[in-house]
LUMDREN-521622 format. One record per residue: residue number from 1; residue in one letter; x, y, z of N, C-alpha, C in turn. Coordinates in steps of 0.02 Angstrom, whole numbers, plus 50000, padded with zeros to 5 digits. Layout:
N
{vexmi NUM 'a' {X Y Z} {X Y Z} {X Y Z}}
...
This chain:
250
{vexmi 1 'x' {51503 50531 49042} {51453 50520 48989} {51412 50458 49006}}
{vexmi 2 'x' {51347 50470 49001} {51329 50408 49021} {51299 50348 48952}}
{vexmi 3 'x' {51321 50300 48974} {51323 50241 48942} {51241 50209 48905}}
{vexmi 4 'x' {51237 50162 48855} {51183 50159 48843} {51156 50096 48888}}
{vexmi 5 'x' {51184 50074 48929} {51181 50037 48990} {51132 50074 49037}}
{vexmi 6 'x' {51149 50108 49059} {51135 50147 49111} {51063 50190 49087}}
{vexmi 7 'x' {51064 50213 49033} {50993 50241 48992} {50944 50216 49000}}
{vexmi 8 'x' {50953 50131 49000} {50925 50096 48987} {50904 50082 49057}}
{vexmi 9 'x' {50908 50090 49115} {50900 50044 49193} {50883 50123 49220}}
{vexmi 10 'x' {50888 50185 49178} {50871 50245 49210} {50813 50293 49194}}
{vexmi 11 'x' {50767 50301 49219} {50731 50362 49214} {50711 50402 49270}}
{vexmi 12 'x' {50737 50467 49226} {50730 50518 49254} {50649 50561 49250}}
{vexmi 13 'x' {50628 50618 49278} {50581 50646 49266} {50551 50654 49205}}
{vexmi 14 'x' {50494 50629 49186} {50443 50622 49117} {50476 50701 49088}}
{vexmi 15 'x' {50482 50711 49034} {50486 50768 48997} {50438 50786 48973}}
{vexmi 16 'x' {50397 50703 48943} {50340 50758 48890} {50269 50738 48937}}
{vexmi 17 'x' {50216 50806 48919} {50155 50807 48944} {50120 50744 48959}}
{vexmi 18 'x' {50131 50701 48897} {50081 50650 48928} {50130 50595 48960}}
{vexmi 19 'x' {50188 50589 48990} {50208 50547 49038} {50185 50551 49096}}
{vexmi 20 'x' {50182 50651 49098} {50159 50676 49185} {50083 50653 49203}}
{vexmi 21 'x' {50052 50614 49154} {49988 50589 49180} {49989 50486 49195}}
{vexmi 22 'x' {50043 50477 49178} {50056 50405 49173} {50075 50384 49262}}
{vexmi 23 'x' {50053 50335 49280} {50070 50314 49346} {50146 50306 49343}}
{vexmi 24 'x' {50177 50309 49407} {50269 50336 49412} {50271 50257 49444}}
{vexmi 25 'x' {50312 50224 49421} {50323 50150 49467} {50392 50158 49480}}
{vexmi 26 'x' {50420 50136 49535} {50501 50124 49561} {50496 50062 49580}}
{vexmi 27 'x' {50542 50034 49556} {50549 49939 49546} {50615 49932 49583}}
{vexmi 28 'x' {50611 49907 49622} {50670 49886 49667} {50696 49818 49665}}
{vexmi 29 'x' {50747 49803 49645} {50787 49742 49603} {50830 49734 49578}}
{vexmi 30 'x' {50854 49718 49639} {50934 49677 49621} {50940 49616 49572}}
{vexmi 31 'x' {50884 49579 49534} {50880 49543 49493} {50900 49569 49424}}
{vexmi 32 'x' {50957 49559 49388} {50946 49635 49326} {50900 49578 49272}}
{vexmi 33 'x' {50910 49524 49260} {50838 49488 49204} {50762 49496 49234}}
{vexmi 34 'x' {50770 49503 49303} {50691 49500 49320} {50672 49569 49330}}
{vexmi 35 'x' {50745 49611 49321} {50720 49691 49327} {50696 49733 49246}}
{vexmi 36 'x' {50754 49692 49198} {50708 49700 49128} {50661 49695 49103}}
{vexmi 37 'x' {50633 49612 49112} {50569 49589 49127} {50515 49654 49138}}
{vexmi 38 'x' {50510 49659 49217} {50460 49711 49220} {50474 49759 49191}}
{vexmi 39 'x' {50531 49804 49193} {50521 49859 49146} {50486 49875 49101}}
{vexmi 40 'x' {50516 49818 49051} {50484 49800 48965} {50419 49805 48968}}
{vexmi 41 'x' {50379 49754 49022} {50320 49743 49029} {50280 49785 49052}}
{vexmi 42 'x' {50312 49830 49087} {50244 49901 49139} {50268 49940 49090}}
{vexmi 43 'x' {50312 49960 49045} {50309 50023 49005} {50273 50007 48941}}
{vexmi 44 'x' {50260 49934 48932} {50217 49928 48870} {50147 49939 48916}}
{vexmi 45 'x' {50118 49930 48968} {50065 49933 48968} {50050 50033 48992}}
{vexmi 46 'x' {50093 50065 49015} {50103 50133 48992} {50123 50159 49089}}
{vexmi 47 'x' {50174 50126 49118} {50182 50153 49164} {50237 50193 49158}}
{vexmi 48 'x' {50265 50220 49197} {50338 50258 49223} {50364 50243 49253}}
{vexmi 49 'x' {50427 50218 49218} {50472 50153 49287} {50546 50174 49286}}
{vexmi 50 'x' {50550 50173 49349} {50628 50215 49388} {50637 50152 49408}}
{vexmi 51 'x' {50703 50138 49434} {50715 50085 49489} {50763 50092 49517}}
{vexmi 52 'x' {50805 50034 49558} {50845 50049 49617} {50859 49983 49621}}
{vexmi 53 'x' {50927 49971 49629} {50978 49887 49632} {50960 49894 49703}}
{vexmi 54 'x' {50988 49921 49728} {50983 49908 49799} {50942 49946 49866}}
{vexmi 55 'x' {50954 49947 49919} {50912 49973 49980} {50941 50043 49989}}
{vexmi 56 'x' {50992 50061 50003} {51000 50146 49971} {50983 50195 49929}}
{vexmi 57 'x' {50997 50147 49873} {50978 50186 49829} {50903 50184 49795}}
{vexmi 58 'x' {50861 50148 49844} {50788 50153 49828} {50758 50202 49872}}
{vexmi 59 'x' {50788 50222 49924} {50757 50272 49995} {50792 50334 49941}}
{vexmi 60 'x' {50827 50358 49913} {50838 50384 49876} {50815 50418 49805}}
{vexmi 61 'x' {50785 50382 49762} {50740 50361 49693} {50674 50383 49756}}
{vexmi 62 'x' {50672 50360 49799} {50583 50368 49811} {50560 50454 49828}}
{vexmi 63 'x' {50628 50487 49834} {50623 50555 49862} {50637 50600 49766}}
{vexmi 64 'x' {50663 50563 49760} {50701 50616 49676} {50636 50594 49631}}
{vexmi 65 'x' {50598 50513 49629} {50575 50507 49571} {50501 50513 49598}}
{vexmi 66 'x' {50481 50526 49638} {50407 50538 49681} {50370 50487 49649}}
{vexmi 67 'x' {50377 50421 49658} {50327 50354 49636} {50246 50364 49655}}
{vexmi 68 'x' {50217 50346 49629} {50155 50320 49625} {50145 50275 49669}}
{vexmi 69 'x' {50186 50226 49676} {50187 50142 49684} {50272 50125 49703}}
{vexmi 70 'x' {50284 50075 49730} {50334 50060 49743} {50336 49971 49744}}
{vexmi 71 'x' {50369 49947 49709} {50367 49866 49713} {50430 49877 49725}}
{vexmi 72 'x' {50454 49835 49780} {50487 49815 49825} {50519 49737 49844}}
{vexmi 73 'x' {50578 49713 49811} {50609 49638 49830} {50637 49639 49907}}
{vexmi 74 'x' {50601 49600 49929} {50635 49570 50001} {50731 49585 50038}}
{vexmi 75 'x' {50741 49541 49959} {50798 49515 49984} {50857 49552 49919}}
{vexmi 76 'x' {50890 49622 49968} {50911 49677 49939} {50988 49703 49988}}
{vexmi 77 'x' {51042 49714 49932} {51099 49761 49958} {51079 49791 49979}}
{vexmi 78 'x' {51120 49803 50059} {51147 49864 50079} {51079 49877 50134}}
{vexmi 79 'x' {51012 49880 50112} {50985 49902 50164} {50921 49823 50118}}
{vexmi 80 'x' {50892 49788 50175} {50820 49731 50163} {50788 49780 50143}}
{vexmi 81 'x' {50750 49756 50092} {50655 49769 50072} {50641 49796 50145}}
{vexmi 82 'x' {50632 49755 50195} {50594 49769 50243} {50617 49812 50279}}
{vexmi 83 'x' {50684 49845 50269} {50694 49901 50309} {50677 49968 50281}}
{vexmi 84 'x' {50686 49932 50202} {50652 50003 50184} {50595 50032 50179}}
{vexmi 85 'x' {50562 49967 50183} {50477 49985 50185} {50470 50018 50250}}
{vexmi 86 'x' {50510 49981 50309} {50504 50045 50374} {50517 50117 50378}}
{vexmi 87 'x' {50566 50138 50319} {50588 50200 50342} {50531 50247 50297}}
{vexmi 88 'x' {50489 50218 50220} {50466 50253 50194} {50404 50271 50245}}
{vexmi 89 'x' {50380 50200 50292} {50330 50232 50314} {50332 50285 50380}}
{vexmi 90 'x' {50413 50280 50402} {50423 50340 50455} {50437 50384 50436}}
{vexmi 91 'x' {50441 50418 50361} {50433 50488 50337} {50372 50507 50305}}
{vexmi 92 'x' {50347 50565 50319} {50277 50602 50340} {50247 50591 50261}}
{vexmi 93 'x' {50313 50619 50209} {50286 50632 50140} {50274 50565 50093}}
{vexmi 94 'x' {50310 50501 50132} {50288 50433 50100} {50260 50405 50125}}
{vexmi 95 'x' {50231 50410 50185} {50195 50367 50255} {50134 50330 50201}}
{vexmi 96 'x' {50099 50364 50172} {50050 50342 50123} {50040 50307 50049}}
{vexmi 97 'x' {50114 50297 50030} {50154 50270 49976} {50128 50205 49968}}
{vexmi 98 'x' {50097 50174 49904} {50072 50125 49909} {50151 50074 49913}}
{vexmi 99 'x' {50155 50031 49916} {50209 49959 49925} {50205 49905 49919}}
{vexmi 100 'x' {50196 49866 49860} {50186 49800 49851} {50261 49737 49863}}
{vexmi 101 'x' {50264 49704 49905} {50333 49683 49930} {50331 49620 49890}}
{vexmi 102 'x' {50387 49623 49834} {50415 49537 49799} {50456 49517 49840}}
{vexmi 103 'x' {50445 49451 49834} {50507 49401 49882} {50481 49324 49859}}
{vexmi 104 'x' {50534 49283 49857} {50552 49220 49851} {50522 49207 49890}}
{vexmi 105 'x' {50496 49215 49959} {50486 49172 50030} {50436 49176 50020}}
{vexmi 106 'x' {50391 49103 50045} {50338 49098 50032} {50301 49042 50092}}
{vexmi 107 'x' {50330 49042 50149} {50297 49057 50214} {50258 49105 50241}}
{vexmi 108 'x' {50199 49084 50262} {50126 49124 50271} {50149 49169 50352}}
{vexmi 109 'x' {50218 49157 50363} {50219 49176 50437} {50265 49267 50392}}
{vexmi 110 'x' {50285 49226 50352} {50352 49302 50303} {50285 49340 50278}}
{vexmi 111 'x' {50230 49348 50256} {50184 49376 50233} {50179 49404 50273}}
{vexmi 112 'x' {50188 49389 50329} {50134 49407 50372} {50192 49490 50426}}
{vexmi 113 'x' {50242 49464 50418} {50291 49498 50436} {50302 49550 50389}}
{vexmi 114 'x' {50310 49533 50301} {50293 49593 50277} {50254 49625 50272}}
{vexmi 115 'x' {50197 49618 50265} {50139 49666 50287} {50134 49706 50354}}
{vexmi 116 'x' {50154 49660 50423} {50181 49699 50486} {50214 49747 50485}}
{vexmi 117 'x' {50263 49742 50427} {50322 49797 50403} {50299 49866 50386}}
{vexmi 118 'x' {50223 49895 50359} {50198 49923 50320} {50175 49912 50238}}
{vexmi 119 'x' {50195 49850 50227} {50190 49844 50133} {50106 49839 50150}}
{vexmi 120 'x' {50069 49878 50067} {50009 49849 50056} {49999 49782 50042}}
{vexmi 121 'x' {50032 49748 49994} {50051 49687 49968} {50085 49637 49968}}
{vexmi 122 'x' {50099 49594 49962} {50146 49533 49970} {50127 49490 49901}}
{vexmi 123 'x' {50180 49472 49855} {50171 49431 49822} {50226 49403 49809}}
{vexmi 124 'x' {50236 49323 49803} {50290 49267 49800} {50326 49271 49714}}
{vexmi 125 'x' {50368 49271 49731} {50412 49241 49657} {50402 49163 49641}}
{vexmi 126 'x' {50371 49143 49590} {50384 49185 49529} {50307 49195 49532}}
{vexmi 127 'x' {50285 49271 49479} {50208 49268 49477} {50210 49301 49403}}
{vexmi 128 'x' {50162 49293 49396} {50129 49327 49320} {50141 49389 49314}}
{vexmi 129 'x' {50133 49412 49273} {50109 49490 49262} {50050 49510 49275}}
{vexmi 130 'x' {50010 49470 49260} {49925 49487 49259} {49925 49505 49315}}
{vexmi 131 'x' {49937 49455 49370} {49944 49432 49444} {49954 49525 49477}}
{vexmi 132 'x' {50026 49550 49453} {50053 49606 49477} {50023 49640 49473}}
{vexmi 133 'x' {50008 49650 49405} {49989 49751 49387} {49895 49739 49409}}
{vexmi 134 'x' {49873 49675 49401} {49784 49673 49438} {49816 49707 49512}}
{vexmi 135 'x' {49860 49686 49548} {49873 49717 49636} {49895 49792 49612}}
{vexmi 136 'x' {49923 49807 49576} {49952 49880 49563} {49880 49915 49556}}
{vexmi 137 'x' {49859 49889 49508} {49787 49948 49498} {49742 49935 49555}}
{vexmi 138 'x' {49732 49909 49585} {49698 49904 49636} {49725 49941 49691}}
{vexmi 139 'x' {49796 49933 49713} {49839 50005 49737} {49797 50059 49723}}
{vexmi 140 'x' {49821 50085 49661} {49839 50161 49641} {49767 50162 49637}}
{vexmi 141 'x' {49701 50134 49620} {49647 50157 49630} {49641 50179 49696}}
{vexmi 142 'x' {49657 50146 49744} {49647 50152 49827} {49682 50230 49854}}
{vexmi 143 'x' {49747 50232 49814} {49768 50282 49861} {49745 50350 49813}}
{vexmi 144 'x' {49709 50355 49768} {49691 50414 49730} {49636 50462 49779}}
{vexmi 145 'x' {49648 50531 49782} {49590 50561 49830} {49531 50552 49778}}
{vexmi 146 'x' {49488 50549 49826} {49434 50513 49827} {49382 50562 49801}}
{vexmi 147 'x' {49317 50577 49769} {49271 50625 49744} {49251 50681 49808}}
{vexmi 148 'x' {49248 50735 49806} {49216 50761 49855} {49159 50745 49872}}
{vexmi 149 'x' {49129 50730 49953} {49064 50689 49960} {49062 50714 50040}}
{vexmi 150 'x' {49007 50684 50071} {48985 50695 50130} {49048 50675 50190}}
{vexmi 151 'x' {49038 50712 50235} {49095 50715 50285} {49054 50643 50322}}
{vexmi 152 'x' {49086 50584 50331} {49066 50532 50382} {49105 50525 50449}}
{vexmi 153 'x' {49049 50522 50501} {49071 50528 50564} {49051 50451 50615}}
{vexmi 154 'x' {49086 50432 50644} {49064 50379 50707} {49099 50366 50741}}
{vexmi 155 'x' {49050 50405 50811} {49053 50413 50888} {49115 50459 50866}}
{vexmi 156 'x' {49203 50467 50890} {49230 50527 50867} {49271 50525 50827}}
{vexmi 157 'x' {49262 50480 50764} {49317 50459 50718} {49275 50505 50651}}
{vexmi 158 'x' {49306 50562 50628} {49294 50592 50548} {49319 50590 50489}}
{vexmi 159 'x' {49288 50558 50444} {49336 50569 50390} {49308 50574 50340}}
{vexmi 160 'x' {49337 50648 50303} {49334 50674 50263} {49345 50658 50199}}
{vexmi 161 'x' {49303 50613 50126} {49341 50598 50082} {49368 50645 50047}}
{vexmi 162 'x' {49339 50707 50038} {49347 50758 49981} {49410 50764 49992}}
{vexmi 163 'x' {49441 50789 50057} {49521 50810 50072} {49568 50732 50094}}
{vexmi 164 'x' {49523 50695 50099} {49555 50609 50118} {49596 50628 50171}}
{vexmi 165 'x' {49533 50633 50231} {49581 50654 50294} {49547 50629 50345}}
{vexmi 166 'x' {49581 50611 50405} {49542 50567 50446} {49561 50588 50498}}
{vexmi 167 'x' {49509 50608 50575} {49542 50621 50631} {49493 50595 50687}}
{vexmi 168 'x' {49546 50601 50740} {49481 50549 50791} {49519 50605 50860}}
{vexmi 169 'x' {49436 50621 50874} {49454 50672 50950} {49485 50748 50919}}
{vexmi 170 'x' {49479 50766 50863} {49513 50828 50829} {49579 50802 50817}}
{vexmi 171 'x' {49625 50745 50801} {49697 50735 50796} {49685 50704 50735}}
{vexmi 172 'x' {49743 50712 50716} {49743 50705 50639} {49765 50608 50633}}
{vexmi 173 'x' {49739 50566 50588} {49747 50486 50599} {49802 50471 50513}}
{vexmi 174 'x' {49831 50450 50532} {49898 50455 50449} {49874 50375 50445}}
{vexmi 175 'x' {49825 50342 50405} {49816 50290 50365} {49834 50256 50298}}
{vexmi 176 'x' {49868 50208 50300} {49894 50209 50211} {49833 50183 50169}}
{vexmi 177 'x' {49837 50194 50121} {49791 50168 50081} {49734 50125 50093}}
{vexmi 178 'x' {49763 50052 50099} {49712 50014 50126} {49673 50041 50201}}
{vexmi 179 'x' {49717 50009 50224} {49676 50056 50297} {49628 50124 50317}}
{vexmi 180 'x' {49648 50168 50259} {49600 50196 50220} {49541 50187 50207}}
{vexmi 181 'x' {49555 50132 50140} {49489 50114 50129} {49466 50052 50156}}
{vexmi 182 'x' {49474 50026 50210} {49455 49993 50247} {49404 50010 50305}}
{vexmi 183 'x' {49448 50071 50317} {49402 50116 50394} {49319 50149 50342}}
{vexmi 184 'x' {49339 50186 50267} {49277 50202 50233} {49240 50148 50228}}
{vexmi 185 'x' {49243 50094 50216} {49205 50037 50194} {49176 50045 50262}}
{vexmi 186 'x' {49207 50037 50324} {49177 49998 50392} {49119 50066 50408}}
{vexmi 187 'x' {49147 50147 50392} {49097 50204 50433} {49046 50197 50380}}
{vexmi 188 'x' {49060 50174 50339} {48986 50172 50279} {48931 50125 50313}}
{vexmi 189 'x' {48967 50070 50330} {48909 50025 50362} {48948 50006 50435}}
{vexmi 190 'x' {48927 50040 50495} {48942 50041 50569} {48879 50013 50605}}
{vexmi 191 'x' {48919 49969 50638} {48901 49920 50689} {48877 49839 50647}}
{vexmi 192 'x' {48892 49844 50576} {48879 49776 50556} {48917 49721 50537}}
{vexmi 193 'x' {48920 49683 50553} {48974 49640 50570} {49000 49592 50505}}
{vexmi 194 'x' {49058 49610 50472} {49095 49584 50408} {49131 49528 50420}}
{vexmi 195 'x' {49120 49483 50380} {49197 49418 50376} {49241 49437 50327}}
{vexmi 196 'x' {49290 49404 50349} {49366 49431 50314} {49358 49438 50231}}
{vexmi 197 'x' {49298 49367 50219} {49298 49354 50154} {49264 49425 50103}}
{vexmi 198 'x' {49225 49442 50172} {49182 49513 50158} {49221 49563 50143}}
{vexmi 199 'x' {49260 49585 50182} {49316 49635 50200} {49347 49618 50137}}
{vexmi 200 'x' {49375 49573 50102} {49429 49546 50051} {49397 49574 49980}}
{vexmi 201 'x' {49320 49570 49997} {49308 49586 49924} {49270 49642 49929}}
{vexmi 202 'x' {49254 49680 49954} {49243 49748 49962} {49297 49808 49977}}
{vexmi 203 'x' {49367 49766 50013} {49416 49824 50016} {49462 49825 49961}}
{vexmi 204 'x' {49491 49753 49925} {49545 49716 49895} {49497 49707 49821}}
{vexmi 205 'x' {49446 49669 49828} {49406 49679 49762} {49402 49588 49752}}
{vexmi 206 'x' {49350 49570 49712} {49336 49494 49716} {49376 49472 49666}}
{vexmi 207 'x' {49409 49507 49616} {49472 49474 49565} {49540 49475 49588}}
{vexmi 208 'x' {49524 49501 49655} {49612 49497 49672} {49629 49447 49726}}
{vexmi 209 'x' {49681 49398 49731} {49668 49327 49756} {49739 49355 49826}}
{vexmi 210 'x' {49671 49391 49892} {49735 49385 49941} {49696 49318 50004}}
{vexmi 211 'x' {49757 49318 50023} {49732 49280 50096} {49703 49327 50134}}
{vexmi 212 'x' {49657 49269 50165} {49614 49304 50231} {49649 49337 50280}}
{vexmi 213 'x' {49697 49294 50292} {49735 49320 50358} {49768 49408 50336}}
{vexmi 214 'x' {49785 49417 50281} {49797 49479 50253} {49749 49537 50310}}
{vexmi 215 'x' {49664 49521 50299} {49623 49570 50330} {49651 49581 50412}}
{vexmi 216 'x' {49674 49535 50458} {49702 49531 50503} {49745 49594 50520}}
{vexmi 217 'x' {49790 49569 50478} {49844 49627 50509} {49842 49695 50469}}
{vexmi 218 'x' {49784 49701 50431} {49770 49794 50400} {49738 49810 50479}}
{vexmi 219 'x' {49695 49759 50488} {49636 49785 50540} {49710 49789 50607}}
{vexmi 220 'x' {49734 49762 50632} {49800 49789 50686} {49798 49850 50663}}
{vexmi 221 'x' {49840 49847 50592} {49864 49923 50585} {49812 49970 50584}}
{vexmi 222 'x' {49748 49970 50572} {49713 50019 50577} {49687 50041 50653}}
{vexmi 223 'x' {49694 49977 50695} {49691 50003 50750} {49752 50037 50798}}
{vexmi 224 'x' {49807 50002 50758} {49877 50075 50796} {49867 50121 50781}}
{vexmi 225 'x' {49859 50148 50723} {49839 50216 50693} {49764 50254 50725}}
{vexmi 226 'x' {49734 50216 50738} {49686 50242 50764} {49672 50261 50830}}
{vexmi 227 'x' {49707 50223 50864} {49695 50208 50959} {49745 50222 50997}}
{vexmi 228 'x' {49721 50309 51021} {49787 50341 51072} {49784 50301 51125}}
{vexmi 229 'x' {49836 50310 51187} {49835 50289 51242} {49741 50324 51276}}
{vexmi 230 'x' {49701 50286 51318} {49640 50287 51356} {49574 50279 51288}}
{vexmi 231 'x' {49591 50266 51238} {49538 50262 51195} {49514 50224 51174}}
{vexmi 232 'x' {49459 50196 51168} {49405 50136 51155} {49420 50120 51084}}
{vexmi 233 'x' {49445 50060 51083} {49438 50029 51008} {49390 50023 50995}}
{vexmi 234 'x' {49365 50066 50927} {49309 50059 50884} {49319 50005 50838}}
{vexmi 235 'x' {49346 49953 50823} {49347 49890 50798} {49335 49837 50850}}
{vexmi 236 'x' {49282 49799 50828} {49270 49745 50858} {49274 49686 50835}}
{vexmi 237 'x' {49325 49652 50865} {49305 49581 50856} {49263 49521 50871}}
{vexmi 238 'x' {49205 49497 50821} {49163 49457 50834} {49187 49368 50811}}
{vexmi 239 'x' {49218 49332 50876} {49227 49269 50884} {49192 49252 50813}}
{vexmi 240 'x' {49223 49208 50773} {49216 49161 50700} {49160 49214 50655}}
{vexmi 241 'x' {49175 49270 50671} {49128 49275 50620} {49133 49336 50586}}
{vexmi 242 'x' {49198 49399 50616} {49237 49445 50581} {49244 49505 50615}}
{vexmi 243 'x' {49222 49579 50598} {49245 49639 50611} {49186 49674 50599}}
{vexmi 244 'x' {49175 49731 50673} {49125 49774 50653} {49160 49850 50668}}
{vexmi 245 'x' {49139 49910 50655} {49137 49959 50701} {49099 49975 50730}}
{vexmi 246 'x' {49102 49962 50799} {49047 49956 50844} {49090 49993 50913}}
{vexmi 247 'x' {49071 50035 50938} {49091 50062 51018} {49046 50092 51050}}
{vexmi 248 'x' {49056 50063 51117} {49000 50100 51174} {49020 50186 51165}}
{vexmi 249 'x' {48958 50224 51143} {48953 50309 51163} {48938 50310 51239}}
{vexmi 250 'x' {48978 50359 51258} {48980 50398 51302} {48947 50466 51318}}
């Protein structure tokens, strides 16, 4: 029988109609006061929140409770934050899962490593609420398919918003969210050359307070994802002054 303990730290699949339209959050936290905390707080503002004590049983919750979003603590039983953020993004059906990573650490070199990891986000303990759910909606706006609209192409990179699909050379390119809308921002305007600060508030948005260096390592990841072995990086880097898509045609 289960306990009113457990009721309480558990949800299962929305029952009624209008939950199935509410964003699905899985909160990962071994903190149980800082795991109430949010609860209390994202279900008053009208989310759907599952969670997970530890690193098992969040790779777990992310397959049974199909999240929206995933906020993610660092420093977790049994399996790290950061391993799990690796494995969601080496399975096909979460590769695109948005991931905002909490952690105590607050060395610009650990940011930088979680984001290397796959997380969209990085934010330090302790932070606001405002702070959070402003990065959450800015998420879940990002990874929503996008209006049906004109197919954009440059030199052999396509992508399709209507089906939010992207391929370069006919191969299919698996981008998460940002990187996503990072590569749309850049084929909208190709060959013109952005600063990070540019990039920050056209991909991230001008109310949301990330570091520069953040644009750094999306733009890596968009170029692993993008650049088979013999193929011309279509990202360029322009010495102090940012990022274009720019490549010699052939």
């Amino acid at each position: 029988m289960q306990s009113a303990t457990e009721s309480l730290y558990r949800s299962d699949v929305p029952t009624s109609r209008e939950d199935q339209h509410k964003p699905r959050v899985l909160m990962v936290e071994d903190d149980p006061a800082l795991a109430v905390m949010l609860r209390y707080n994202l279900e008053k503002l009208g989310y759907v929140v599952d969670e997970a004590g530890d690193g098992q049983e969040a790779l777990l919750r992310v397959v049974e409770f199909a999240p929206d979003i995933v906020l993610l603590d660092w420093m977790l039983p049994s399996l790290s934050g950061l391993e799990v953020c690796r494995q969601i993004r080496r399975r096909p059906q979460t590769r695109d899962l948005p991931v905002i990573m909490l952690t105590a650490r607050m060395e610009e070199q650990d940011s930088i490593r979680g984001l290397n990891t796959g997380a969209d986000d990085y934010i330090t303990k302790p932070f606001s609420m405002e702070a959070l759910t402003a990065r959450m909606r800015a998420l879940l706006r990002r990874a929503q398919p996008q209006p049906a609209g004109r197919t954009m192409q440059f030199h052999d990179i396509v992508m399709d918003p209507g089906e939010h699909r992207v391929q370069r050379n006919g191969r299919p390119v698996h981008l998460g969210p940002t990187e996503y809308r990072l590569l749309e921002f850049l084929l909208r305007h190709p060959r013109r050359v952005f600063s990070r600060e540019d990039l920050l508030d056209a991909v991230w948005g001008a109310d949301i307070h990330v570091e520069a260096r953040t644009v750094d390592v999306h733009i890596r990841r968009l170029r692993k994802a993008l650049n088979a072995p013999g193929e011309a990086d279509p990202v360029r880097t322009v010495r102090s002054a940012g990022y274009a898509l720019d490549v010699e045609q052939t």
